[in-house]
C-alpha positions as CSV (number, residue, x, y, z in Angstrom):
1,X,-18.6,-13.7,-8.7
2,X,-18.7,-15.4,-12.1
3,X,-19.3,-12.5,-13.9
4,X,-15.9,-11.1,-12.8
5,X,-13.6,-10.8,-15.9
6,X,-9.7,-11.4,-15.2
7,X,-7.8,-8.4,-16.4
8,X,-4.1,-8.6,-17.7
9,X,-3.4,-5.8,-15.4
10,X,-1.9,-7.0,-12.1
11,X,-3.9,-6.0,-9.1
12,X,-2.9,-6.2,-5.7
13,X,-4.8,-6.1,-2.2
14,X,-3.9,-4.1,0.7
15,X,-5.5,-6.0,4.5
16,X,-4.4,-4.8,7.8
17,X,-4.4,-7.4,10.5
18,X,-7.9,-7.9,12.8
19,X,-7.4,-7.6,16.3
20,X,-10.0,-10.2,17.4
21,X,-10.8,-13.6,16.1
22,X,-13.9,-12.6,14.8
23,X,-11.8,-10.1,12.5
24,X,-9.5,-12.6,11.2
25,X,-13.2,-14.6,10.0
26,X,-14.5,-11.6,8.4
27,X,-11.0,-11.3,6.3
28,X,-10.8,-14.4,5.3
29,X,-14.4,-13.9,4.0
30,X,-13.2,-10.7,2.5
31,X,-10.2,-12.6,1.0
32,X,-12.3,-15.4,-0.8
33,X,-14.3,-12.6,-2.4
34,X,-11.5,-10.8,-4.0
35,X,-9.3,-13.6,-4.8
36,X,-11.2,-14.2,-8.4
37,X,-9.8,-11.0,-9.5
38,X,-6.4,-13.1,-9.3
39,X,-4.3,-10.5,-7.2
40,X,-0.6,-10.9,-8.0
41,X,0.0,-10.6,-4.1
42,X,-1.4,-8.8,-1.2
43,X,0.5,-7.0,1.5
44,X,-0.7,-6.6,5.2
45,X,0.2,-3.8,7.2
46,X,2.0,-3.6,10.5
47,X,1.9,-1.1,13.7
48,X,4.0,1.3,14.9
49,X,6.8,-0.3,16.0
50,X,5.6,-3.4,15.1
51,X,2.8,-3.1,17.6
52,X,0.5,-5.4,15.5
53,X,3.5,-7.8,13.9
54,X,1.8,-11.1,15.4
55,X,-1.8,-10.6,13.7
56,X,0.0,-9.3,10.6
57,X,2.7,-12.5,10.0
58,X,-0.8,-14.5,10.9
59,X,-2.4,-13.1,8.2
60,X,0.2,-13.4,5.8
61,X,0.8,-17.0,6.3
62,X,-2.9,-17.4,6.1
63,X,-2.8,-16.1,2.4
64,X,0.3,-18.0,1.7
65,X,-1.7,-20.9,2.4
66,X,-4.4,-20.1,0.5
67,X,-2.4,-20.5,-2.6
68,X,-1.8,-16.5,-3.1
69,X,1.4,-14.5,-2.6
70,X,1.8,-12.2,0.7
71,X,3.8,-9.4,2.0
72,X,4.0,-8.4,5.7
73,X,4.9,-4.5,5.9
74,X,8.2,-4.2,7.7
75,X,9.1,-1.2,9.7
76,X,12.5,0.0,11.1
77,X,11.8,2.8,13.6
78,X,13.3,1.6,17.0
79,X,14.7,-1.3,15.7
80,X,18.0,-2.7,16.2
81,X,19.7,-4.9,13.4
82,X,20.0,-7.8,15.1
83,X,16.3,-7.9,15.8
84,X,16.0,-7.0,12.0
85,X,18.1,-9.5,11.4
86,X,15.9,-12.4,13.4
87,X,12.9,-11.1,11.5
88,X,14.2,-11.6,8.2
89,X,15.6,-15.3,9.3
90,X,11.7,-16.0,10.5
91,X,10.3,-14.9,7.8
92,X,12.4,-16.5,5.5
93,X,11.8,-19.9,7.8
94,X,7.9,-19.7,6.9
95,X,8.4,-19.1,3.1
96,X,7.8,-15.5,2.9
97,X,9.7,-13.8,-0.1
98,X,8.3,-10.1,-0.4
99,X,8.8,-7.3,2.2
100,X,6.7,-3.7,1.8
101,X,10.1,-2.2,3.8
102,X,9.1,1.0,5.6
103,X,10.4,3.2,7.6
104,X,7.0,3.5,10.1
105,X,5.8,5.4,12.6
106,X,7.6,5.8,16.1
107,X,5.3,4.5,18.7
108,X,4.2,6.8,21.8
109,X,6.6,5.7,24.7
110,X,9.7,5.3,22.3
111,X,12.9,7.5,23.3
112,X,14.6,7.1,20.1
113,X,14.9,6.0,16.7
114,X,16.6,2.9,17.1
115,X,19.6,1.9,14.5
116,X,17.6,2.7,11.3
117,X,16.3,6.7,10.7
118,X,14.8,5.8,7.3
119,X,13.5,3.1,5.1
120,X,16.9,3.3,2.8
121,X,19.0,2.2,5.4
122,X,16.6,-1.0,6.1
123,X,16.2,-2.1,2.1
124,X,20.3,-1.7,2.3
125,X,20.4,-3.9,5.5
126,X,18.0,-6.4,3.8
127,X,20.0,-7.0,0.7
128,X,23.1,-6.7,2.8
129,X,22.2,-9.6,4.9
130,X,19.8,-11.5,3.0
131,X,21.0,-11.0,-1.2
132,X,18.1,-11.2,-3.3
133,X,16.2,-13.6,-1.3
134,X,13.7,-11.1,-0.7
135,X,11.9,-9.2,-3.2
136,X,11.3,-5.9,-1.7
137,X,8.3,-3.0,-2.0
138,X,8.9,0.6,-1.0
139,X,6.7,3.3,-0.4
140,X,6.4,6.3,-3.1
141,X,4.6,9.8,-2.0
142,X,3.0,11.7,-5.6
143,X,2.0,14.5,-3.7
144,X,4.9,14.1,-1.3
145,X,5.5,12.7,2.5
146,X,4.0,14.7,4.6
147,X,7.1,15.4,6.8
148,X,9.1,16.2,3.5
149,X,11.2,19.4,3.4
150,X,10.2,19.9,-0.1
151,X,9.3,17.8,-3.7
152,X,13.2,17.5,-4.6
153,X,14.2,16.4,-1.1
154,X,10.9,13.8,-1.1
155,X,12.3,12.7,-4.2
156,X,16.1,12.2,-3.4
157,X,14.7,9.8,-0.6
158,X,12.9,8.4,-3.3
159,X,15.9,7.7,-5.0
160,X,18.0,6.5,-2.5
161,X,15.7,3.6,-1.5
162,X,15.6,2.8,-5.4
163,X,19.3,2.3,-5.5
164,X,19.4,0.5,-2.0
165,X,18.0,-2.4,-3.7
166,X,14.3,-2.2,-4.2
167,X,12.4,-4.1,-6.6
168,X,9.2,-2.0,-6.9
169,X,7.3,1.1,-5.7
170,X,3.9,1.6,-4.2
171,X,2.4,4.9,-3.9
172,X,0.3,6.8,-1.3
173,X,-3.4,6.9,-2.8
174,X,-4.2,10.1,-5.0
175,X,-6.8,11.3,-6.6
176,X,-5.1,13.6,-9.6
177,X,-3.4,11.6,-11.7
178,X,-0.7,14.1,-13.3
179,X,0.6,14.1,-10.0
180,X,1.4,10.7,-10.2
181,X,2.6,11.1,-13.8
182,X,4.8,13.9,-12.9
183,X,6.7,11.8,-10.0
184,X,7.3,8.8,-12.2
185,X,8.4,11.1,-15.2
186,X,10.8,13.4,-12.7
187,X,11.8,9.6,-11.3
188,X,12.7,7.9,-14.8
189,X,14.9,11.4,-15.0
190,X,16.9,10.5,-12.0
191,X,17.8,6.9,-13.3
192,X,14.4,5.3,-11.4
193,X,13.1,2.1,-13.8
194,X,11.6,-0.1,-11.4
195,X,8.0,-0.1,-11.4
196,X,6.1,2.4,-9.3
197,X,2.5,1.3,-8.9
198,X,-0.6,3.9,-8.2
199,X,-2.3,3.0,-4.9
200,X,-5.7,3.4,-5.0
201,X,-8.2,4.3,-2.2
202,X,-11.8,3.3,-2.9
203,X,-14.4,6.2,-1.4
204,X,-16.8,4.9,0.8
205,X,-16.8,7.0,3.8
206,X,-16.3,10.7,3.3
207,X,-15.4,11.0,7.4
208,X,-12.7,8.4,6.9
209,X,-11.6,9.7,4.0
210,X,-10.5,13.1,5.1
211,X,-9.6,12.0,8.1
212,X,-6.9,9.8,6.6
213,X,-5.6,12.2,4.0
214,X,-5.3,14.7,6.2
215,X,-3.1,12.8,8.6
216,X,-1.1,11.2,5.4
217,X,-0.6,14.5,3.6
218,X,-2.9,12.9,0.1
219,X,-4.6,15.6,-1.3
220,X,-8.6,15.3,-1.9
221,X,-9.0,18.1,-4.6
222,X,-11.9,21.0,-3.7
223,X,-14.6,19.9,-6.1
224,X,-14.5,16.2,-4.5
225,X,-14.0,17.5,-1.2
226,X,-17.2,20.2,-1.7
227,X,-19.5,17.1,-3.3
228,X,-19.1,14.9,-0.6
229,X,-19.8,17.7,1.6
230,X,-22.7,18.1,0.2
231,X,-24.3,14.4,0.3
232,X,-24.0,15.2,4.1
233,X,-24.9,10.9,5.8
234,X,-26.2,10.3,2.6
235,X,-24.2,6.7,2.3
236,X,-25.9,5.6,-0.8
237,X,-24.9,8.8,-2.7
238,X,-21.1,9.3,-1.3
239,X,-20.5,5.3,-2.6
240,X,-22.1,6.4,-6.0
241,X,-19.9,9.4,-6.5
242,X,-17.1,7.8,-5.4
243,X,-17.1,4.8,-7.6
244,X,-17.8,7.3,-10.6
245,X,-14.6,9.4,-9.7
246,X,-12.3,6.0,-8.6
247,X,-13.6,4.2,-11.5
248,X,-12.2,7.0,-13.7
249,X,-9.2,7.4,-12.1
250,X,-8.3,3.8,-12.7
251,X,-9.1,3.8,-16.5
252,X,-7.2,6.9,-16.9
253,X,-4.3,5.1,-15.2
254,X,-5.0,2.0,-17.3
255,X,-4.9,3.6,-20.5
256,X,-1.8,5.7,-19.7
257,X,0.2,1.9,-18.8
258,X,0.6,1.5,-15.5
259,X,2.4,-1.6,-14.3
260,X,-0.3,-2.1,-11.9
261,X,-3.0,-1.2,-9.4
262,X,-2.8,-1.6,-5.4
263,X,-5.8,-1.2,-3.8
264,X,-6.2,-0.2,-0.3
265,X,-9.2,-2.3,0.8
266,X,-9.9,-1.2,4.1
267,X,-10.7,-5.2,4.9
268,X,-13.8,-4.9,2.6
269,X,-14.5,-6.4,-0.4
270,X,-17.6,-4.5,-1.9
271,X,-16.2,-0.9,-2.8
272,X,-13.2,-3.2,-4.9
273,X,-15.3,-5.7,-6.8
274,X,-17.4,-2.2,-7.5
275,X,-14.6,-0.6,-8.7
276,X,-13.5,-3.8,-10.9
277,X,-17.1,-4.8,-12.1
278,X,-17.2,-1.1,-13.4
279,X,-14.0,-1.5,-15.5
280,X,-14.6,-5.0,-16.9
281,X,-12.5,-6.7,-15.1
């Protein structure tokens, strides 16, 4: 770990919460690993619904008290304000101060949407009942959600969220970087200055990968998708090719001035400190 170089570029760590005690050990493992790299915060994710929000506000307080900065995702589907409302008083009562705010997924079972149909209306609730106490993430789609109408409507949600009161943007993982520089260039054109941070998906598992950006509507361009393909269970050779093409993605990204890079870790710490050892950092 000592040969890890800080970088001036903030980094931050995506974790989703373990479901069994021997989980939460292996994280904070994972955790002590990556914290050299001086992450500016890391956000934990949260179920359906909420279906996971006890391991997920464990996990955050656990970073909090390991001297770094945390940020529980917070969902709205289903929700009614005045549970919203008790959320943000607990979380302000264990001295959380950032929120990812997303709309999320409805879970199976649910009959409706509840009081909130999309993350805009929750970031607007938020500031409404809370000021700037919280600072406040939002989720940004390059290549577009996947139950967009179209690009323009994608990014008129965009918008809206922006102006609700959001601090910064986190985008779905990509792997073409002019779509990310088209979406913050037709952004900045619709008034949009906060910062809007390229996620980034390490490859490790080809299986996992398509499966995930299949579901999450993130493209995996042909000649990627054909070489890992190709290397068939070969492990050793999809982690090669895949630190070669992230790698490059990230410099690219570097060079270009982003205000930052969030990495989806997958709760492992090898495929990042790759990633960063390969840049310098």
């Amino acid at each position: 770990m000592s040969t890890l170089a800080p970088t001036s570029l903030p980094l931050s760590f995506e974790f989703f919460p373990p479901k069994t005690p021997e989980g939460f050990d292996k994280l904070a493992a994972v955790r002590q690993q990556l914290y050299p790299l001086k992450p500016h915060y890391c956000s934990v994710t949260y179920g359906a619904g909420g279906s996971t929000q006890d391991g997920t506000i464990q996990t955050v307080r656990a970073i909090l008290s390991e001297g770094f900065d945390a940020a529980p995702h917070f969902s709205c589907i289903g929700a009614s304000k005045a549970g919203v409302r008790e959320q943000l008083a607990q979380f302000a009562s264990q001295g959380i101060r950032r929120l990812v705010a997303l709309r999320g997924d409805l879970p199976s079972g649910y009959g409706g949407f509840g009081e909130f149909r999309y993350a805009s209306e929750l970031v607007a609730y938020i500031r409404e009942e809370t000021g700037d106490h919280f600072h406040i993430e939002v989720a940004a789609y390059p290549e577009m959600h996947p139950q967009a109408r179209n690009p323009q409507a994608d990014l008129e949600a965009f918008v809206t969220k922006v102006k609700a009161g959001a601090n910064v943007a986190l985008t779905q993982y990509f792997f073409n970087a002019d779509a990310y520089f088209r979406f913050v260039d037709d952004a900045a054109k619709q008034g949009v200055s906060i910062p809007i941070i390229p996620g980034i998906m390490p490859i490790t598992n080809s299986t996992q990968l398509m499966r995930f950006s299949d579901a999450c509507g993130a493209e995996i361009p042909r000649w990627i998708r054909s070489r890992l393909e190709g290397y068939g269970d070969d492990k050793a050779s999809i982690q090669a090719f895949g630190l070669d093409v992230v790698a490059e993605l990230c410099e690219k990204l570097r060079r270009a001035g982003v205000p930052g890079l969030h990495f989806y870790t997958m709760n492992q710490s090898t495929s990042v400190l790759a990633l960063c050892q390969r840049l310098g950092w």
